[in-house]
TORPA-4810 file (N, C-alpha, C, O; in nm, 3 decimals):
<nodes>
NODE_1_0.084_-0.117_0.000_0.000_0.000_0.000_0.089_0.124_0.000_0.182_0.117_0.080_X
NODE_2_0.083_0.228_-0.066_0.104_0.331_-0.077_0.084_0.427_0.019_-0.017_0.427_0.089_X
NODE_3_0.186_0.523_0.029_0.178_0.601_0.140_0.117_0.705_0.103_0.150_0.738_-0.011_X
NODE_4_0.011_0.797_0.171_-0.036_0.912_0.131_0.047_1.040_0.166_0.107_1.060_0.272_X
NODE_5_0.040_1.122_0.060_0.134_1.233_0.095_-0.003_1.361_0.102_-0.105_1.356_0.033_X
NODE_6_0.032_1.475_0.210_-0.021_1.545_0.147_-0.026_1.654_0.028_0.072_1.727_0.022_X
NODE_7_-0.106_1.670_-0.049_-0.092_1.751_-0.201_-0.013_1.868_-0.219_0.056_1.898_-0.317_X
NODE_8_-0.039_1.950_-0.077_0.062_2.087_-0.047_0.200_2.024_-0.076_0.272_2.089_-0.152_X
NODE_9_0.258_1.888_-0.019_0.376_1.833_0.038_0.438_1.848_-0.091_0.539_1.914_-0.115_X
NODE_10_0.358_1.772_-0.183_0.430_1.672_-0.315_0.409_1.817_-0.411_0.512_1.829_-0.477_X
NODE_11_0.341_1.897_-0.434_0.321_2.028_-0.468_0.510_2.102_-0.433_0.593_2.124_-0.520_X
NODE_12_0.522_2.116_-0.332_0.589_2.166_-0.257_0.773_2.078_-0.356_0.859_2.136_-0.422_X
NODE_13_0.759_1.918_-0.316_0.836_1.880_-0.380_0.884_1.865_-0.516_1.003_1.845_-0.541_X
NODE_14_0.784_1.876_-0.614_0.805_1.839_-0.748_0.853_2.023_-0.775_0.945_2.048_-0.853_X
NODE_15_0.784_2.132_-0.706_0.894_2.243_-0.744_1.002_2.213_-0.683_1.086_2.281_-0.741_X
NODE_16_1.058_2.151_-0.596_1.162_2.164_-0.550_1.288_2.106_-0.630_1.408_2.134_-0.642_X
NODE_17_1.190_2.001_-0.683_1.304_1.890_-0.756_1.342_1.982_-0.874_1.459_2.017_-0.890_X
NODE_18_1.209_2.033_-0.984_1.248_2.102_-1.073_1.324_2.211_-1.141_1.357_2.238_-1.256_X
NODE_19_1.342_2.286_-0.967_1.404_2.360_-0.971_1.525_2.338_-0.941_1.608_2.409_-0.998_X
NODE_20_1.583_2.210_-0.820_1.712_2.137_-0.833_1.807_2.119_-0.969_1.925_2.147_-0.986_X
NODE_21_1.675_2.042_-1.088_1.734_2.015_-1.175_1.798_2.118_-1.295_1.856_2.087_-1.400_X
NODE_22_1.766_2.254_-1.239_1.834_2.395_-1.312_1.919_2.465_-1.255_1.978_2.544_-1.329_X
NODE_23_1.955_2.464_-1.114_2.027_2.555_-1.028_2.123_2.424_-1.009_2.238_2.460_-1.037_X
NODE_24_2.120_2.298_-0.975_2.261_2.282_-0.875_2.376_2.263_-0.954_2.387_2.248_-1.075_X
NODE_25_2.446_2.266_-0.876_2.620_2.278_-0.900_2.629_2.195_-1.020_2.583_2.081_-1.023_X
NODE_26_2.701_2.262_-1.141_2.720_2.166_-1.244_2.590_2.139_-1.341_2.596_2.070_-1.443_X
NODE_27_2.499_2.190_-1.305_2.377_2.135_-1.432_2.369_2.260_-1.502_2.390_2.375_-1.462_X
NODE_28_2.315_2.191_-1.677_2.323_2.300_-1.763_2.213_2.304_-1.823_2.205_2.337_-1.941_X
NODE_29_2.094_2.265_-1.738_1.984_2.270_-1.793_1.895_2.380_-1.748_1.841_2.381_-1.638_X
NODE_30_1.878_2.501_-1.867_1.793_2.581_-1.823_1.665_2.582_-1.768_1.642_2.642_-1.663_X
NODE_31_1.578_2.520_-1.830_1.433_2.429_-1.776_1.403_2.345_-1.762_1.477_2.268_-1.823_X
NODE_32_1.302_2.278_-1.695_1.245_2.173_-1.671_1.142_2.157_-1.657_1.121_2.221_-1.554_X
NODE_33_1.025_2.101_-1.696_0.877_2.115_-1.690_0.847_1.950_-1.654_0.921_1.857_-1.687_X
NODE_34_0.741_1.941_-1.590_0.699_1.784_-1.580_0.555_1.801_-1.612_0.473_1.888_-1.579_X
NODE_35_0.547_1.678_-1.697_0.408_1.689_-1.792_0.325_1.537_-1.732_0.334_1.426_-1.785_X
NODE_36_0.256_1.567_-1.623_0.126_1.475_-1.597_0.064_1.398_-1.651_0.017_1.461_-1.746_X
NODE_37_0.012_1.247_-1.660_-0.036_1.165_-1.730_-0.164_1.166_-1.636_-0.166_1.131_-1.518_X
NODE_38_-0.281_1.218_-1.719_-0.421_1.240_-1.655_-0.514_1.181_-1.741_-0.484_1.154_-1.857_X
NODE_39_-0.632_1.157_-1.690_-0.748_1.095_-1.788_-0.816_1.185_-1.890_-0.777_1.294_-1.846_X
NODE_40_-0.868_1.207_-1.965_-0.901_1.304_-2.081_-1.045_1.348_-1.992_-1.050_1.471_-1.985_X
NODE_41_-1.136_1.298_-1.939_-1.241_1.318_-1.828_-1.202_1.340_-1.736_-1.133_1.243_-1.708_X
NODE_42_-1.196_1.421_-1.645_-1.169_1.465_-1.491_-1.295_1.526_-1.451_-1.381_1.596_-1.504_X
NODE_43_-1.275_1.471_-1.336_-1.249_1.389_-1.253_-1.283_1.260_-1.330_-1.378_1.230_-1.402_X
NODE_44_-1.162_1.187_-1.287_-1.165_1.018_-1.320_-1.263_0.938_-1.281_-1.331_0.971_-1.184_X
NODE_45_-1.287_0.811_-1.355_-1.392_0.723_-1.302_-1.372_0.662_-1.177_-1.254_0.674_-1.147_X
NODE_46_-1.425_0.613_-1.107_-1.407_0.573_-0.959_-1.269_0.457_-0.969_-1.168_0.459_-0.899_X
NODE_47_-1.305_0.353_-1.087_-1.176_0.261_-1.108_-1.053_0.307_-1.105_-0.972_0.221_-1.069_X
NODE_48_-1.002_0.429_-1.134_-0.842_0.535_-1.202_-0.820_0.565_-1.052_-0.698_0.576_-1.035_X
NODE_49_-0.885_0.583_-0.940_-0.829_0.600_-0.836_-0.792_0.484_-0.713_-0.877_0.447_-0.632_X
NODE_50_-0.672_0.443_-0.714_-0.650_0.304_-0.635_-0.548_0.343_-0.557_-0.441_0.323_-0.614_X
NODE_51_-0.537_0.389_-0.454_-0.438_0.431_-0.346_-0.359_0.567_-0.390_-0.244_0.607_-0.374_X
NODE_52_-0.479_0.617_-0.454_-0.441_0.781_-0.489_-0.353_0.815_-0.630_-0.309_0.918_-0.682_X
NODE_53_-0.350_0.686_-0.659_-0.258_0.692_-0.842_-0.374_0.671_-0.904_-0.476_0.637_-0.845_X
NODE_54_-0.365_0.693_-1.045_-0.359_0.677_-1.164_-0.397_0.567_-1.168_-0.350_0.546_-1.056_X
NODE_55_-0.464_0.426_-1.206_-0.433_0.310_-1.277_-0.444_0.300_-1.429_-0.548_0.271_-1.488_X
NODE_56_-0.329_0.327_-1.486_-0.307_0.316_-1.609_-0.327_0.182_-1.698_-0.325_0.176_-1.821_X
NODE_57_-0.347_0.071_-1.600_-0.361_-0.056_-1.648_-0.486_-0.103_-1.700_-0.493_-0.217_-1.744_X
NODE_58_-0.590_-0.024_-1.700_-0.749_-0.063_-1.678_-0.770_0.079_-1.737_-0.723_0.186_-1.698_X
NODE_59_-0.862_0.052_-1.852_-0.954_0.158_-1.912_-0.866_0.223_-2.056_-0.743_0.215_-2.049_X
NODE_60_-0.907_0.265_-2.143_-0.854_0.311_-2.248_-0.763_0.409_-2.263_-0.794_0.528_-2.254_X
NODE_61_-0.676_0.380_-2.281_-0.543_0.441_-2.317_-0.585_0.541_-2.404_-0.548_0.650_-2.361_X
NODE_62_-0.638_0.549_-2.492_-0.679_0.680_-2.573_-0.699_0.789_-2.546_-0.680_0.893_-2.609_X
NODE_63_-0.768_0.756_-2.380_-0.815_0.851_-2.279_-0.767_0.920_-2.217_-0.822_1.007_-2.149_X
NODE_64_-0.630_0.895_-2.228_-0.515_0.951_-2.135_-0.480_1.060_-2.218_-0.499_1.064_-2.339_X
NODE_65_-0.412_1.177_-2.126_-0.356_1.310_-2.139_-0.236_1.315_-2.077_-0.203_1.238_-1.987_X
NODE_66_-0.141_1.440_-2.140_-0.041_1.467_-2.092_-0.061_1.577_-2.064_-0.107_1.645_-2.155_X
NODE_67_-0.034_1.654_-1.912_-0.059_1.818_-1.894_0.031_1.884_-1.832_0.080_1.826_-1.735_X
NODE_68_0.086_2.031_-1.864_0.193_2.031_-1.737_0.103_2.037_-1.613_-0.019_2.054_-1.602_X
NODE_69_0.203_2.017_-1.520_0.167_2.020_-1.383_0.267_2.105_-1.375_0.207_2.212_-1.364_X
NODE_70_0.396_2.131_-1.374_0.479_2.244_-1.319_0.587_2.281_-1.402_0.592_2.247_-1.520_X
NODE_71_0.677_2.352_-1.344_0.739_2.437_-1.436_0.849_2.519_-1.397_0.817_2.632_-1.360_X
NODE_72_0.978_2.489_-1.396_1.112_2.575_-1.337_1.164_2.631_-1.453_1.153_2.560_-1.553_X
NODE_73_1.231_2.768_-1.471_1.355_2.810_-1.584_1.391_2.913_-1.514_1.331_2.991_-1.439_X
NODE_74_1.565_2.894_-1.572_1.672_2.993_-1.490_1.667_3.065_-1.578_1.764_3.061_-1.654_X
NODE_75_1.584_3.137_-1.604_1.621_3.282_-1.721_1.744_3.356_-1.696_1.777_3.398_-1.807_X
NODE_76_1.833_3.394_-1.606_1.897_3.457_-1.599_2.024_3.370_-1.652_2.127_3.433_-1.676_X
NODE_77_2.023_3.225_-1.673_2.105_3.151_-1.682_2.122_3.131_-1.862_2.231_3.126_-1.920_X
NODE_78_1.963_3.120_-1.939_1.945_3.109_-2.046_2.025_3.265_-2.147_2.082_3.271_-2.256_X
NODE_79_1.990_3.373_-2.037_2.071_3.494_-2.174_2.199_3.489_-2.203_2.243_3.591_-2.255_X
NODE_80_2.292_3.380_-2.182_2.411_3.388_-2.172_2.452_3.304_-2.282_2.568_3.284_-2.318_X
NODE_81_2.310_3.239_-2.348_2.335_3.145_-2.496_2.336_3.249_-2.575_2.320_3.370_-2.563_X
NODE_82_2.358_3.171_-2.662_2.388_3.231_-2.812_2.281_3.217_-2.933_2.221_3.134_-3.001_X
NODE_83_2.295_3.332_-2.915_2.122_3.344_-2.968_2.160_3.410_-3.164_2.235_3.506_-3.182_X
NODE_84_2.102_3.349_-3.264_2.103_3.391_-3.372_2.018_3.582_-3.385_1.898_3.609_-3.372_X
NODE_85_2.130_3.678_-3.414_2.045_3.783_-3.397_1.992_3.798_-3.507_1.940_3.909_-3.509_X
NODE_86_1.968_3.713_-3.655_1.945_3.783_-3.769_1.773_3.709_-3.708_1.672_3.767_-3.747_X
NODE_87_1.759_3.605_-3.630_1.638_3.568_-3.615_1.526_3.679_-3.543_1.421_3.713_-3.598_X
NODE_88_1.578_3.731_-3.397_1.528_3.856_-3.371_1.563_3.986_-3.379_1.662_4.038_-3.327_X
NODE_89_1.462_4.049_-3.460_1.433_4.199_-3.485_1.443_4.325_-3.329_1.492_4.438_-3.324_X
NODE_90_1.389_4.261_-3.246_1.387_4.324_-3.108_1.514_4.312_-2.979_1.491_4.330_-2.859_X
NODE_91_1.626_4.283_-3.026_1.716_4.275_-2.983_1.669_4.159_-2.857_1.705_4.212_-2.752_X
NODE_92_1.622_4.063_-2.833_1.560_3.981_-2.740_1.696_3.881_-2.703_1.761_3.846_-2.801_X
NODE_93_1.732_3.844_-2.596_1.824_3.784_-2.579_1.798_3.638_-2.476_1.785_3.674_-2.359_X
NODE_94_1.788_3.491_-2.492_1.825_3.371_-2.404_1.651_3.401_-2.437_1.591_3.489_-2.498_X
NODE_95_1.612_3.288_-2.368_1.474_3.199_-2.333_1.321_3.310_-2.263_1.236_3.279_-2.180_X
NODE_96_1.330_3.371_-2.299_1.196_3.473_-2.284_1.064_3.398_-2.164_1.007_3.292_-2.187_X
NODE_97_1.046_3.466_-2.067_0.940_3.447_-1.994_0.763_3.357_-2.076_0.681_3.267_-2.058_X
NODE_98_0.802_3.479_-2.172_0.607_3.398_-2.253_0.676_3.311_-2.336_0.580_3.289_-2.411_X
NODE_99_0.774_3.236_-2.387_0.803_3.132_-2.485_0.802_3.013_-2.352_0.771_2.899_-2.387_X
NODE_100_0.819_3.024_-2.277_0.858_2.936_-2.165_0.713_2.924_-2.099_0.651_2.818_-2.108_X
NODE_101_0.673_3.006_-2.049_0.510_2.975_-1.984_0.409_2.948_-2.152_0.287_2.929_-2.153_X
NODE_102_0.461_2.950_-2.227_0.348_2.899_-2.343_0.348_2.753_-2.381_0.252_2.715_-2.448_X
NODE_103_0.418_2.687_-2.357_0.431_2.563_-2.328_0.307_2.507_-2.206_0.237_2.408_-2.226_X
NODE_104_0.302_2.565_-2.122_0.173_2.542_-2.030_0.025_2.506_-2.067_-0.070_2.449_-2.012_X
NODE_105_0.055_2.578_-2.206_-0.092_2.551_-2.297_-0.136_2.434_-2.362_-0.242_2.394_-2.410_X
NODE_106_0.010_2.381_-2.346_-0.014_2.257_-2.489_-0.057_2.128_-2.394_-0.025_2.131_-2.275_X
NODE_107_-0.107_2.050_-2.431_-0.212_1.905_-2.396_-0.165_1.793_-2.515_-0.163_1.819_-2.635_X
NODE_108_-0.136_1.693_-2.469_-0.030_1.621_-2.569_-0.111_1.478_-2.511_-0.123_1.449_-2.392_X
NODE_109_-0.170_1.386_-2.645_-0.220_1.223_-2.627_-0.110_1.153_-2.625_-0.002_1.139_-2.680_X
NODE_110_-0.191_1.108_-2.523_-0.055_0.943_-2.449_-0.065_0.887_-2.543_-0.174_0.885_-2.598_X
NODE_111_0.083_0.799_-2.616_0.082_0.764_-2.704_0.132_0.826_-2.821_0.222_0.777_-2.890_X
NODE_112_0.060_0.958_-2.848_0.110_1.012_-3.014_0.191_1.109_-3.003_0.201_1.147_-2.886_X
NODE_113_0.260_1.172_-3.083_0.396_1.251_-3.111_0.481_1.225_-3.020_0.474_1.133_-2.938_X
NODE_114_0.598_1.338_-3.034_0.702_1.264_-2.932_0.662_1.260_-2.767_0.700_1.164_-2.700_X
NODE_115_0.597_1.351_-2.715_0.589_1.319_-2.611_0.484_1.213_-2.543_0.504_1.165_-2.431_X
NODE_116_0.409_1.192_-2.596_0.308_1.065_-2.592_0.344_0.969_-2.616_0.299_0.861_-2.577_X
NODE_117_0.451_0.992_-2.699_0.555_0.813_-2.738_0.607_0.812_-2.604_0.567_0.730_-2.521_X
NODE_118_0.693_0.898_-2.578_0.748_0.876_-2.502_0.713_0.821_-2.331_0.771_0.735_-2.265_X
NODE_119_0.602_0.906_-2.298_0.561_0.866_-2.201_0.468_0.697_-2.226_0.435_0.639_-2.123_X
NODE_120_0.445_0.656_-2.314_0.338_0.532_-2.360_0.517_0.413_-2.341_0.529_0.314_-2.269_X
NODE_121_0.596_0.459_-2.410_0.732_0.347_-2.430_0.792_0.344_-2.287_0.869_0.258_-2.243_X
NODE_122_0.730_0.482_-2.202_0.848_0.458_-2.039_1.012_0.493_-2.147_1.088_0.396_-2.142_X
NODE_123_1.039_0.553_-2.191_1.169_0.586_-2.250_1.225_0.736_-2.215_1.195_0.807_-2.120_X
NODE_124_1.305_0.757_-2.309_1.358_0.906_-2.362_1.371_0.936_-2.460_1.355_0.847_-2.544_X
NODE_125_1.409_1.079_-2.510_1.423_1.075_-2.624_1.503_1.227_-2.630_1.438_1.309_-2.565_X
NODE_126_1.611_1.278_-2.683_1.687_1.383_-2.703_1.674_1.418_-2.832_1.700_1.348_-2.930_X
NODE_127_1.609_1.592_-2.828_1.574_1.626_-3.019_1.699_1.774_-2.980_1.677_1.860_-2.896_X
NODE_128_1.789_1.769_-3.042_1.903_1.864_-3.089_1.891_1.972_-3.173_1.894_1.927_-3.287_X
NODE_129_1.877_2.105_-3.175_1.863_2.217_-3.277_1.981_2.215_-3.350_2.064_2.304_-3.331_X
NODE_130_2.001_2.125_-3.431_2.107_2.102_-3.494_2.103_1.985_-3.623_2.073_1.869_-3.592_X
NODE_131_2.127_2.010_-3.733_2.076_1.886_-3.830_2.203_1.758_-3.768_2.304_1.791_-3.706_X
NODE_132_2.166_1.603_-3.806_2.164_1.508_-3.753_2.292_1.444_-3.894_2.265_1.422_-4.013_X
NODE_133_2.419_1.429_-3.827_2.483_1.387_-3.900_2.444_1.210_-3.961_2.375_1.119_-3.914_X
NODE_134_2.519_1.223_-4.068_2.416_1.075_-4.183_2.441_0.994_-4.102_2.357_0.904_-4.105_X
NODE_135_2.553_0.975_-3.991_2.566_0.833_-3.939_2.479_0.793_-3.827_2.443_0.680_-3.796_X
NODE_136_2.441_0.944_-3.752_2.375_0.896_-3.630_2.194_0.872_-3.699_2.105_0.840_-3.621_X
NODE_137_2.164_0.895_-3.852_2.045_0.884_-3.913_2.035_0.687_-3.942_1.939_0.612_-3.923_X
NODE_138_2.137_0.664_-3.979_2.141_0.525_-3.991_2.094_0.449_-3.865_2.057_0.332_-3.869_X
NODE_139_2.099_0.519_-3.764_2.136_0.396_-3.674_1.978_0.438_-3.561_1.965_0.390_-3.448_X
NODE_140_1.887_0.524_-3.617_1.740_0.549_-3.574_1.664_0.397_-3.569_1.703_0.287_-3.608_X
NODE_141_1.570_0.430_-3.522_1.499_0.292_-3.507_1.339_0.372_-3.591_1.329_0.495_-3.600_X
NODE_142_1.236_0.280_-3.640_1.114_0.316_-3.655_1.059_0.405_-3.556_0.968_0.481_-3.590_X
NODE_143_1.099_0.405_-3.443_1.006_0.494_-3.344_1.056_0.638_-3.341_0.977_0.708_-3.278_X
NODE_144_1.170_0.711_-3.394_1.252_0.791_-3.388_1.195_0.834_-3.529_1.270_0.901_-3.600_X
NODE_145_1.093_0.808_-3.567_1.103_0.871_-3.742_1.083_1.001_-3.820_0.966_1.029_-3.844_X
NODE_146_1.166_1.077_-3.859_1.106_1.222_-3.886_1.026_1.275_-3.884_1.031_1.398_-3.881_X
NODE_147_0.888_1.191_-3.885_0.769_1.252_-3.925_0.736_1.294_-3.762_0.728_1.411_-3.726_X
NODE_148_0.722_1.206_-3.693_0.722_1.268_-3.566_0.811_1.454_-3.507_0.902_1.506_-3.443_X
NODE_149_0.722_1.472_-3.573_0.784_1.694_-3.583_0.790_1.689_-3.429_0.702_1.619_-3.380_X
NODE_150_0.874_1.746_-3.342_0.850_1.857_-3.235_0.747_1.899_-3.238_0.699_1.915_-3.350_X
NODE_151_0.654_1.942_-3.102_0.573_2.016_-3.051_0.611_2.142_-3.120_0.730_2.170_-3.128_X
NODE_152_0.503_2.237_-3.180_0.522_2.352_-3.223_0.576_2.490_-3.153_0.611_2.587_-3.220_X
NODE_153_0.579_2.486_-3.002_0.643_2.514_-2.947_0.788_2.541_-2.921_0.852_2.637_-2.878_X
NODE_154_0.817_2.413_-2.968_0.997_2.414_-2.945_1.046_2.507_-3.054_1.156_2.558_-3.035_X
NODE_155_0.993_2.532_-3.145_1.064_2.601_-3.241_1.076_2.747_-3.171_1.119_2.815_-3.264_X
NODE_156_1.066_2.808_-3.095_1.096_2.944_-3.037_1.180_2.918_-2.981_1.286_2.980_-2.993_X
NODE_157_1.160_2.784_-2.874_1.257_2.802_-2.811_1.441_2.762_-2.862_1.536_2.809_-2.801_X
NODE_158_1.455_2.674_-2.975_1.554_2.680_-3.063_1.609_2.798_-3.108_1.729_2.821_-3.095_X
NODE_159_1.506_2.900_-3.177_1.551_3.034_-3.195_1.605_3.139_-3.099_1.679_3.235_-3.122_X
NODE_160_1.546_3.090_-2.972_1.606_3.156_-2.877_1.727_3.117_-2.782_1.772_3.165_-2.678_X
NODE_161_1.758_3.013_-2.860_1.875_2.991_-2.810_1.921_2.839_-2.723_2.039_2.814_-2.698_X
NODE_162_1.809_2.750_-2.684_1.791_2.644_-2.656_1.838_2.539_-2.779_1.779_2.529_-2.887_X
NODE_163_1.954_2.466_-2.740_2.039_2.336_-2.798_1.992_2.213_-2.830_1.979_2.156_-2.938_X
NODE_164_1.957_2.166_-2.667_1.854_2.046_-2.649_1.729_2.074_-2.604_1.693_2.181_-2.555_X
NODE_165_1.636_1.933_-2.627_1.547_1.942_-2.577_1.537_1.778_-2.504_1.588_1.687_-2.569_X
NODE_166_1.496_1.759_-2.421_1.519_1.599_-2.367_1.370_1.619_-2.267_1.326_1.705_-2.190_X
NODE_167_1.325_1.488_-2.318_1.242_1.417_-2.255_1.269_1.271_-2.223_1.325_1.183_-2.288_X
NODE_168_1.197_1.274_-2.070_1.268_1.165_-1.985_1.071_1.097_-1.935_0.973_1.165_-1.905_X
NODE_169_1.080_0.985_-1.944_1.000_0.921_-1.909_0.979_0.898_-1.746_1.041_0.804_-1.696_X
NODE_170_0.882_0.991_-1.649_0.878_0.926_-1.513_0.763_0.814_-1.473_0.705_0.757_-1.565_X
NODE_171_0.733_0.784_-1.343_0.620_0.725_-1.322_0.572_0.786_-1.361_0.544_0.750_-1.475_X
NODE_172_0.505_0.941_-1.321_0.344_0.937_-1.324_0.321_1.058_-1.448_0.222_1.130_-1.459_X
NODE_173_0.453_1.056_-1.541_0.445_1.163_-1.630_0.598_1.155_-1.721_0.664_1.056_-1.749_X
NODE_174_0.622_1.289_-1.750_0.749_1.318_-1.838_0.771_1.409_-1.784_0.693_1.489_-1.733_X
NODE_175_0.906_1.407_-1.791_0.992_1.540_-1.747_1.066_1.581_-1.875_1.130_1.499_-1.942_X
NODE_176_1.055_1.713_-1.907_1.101_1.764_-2.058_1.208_1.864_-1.952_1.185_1.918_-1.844_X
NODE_177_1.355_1.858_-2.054_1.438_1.984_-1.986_1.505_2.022_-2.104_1.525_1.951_-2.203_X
NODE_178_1.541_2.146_-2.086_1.621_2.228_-2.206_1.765_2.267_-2.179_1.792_2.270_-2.059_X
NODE_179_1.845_2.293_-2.248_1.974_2.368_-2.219_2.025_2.398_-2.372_2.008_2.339_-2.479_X
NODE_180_2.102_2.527_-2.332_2.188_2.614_-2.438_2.272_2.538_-2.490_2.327_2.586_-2.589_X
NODE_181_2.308_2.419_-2.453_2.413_2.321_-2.482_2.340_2.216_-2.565_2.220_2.191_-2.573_X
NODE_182_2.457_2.157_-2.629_2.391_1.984_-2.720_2.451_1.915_-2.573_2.569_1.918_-2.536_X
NODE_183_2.363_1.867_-2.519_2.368_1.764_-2.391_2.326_1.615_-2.415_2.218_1.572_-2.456_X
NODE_184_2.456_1.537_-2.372_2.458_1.436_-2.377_2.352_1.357_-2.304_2.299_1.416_-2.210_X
NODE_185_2.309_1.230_-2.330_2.223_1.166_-2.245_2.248_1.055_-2.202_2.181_0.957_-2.169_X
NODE_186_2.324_1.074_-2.204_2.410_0.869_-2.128_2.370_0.933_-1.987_2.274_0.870_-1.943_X
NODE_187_2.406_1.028_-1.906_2.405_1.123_-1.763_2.287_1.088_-1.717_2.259_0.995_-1.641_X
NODE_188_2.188_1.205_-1.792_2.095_1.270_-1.777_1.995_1.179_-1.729_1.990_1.181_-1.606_X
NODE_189_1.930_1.118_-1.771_1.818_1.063_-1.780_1.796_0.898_-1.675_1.688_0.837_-1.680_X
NODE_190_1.898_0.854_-1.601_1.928_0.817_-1.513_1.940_0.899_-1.355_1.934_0.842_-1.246_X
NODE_191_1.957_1.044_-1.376_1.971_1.150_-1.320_1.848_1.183_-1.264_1.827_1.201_-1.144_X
NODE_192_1.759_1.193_-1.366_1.662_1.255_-1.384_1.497_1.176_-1.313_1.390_1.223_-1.274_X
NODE_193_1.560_1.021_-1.325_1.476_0.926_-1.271_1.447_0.881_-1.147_1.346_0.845_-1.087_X
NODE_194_1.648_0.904_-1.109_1.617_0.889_-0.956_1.549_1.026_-0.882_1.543_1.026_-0.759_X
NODE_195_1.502_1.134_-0.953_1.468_1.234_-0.820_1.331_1.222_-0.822_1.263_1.282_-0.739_X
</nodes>
């Protein structure tokens, strides 16, 4: 049986973690958002609640949603990338407040595009603002396939200066993080699981 936490608590923790994963010593990840695996109906049917989780095992997967639930970025950390100026006209510099809270809007099916793959496979997946040299194209699998575009979103944040984008598969959701850097993921995403 599962321990009950209270909501303030775990509220309290998942900013804490998110914001861990941008400030401590050595990390180069400007943001971090964790995206919720919820039922497309809310409140859930009486079955989806079994010791205060989710049961993802029972009832249609179709049904399922991805939403943020929260949301850390070191803006002060992001203006220090390198930002293409022929892209902005307004002299705008690193990861902008509304490109970063506009992400909050988007609602993503378990299961489809990348982040619905991702959270449906329990995986990861690292998309690079950078074209994909021929060798590391060879060695993709079917699930990795071009057609699967980025969230329409990410494209600002590329322009503004964001390298990677990495999504990490948790229990009860995805954790998406960004950095000014092409960041490796052998680290990360082991990193990212235990918190």
């Amino acid at each position: 049986m599962e321990e009950q936490f209270n909501p303030l608590a775990i509220t309290h923790l998942l900013q804490h973690t998110l914001r861990g994963l941008c400030i401590s010593e050595g990390s180069r990840w400007i943001y971090a958002v964790f995206w919720r695996i919820l039922p497309r109906n809310y409140p859930p049917p009486k079955w989806d609640l079994q010791g205060g989780l989710y049961d993802r095992s029972r009832g249609n997967r179709r049904n399922w949603i991805l939403v943020w639930e929260d949301g850390f970025c070191n803006f002060a950390a992001s203006l220090t990338a390198d930002v293409d100026p022929t892209v902005y006209r307004h002299n705008l510099r690193g990861l902008q407040p509304e490109i970063f809270f506009k992400m909050s809007h988007e609602i993503y099916s378990y299961g489809e595009g990348m982040v619905g793959k991702v959270a449906a496979d329990h995986s990861h997946k690292w998309v690079f603002n950078e074209p994909q040299e021929q060798e590391e194209i060879n060695f993709l699998s079917a699930w990795n396939n071009p057609a699967d575009s980025h969230p329409r979103t990410w494209e600002a944040q590329f322009q503004s200066g964001i390298k990677t984008i990495a999504l990490i598969a948790v229990r009860e959701g995805v954790v998406q993080l960004g950095a000014t850097n092409k960041m490796a993921h052998v680290a990360a995403a082991p990193a990212v699981r235990r918190t």
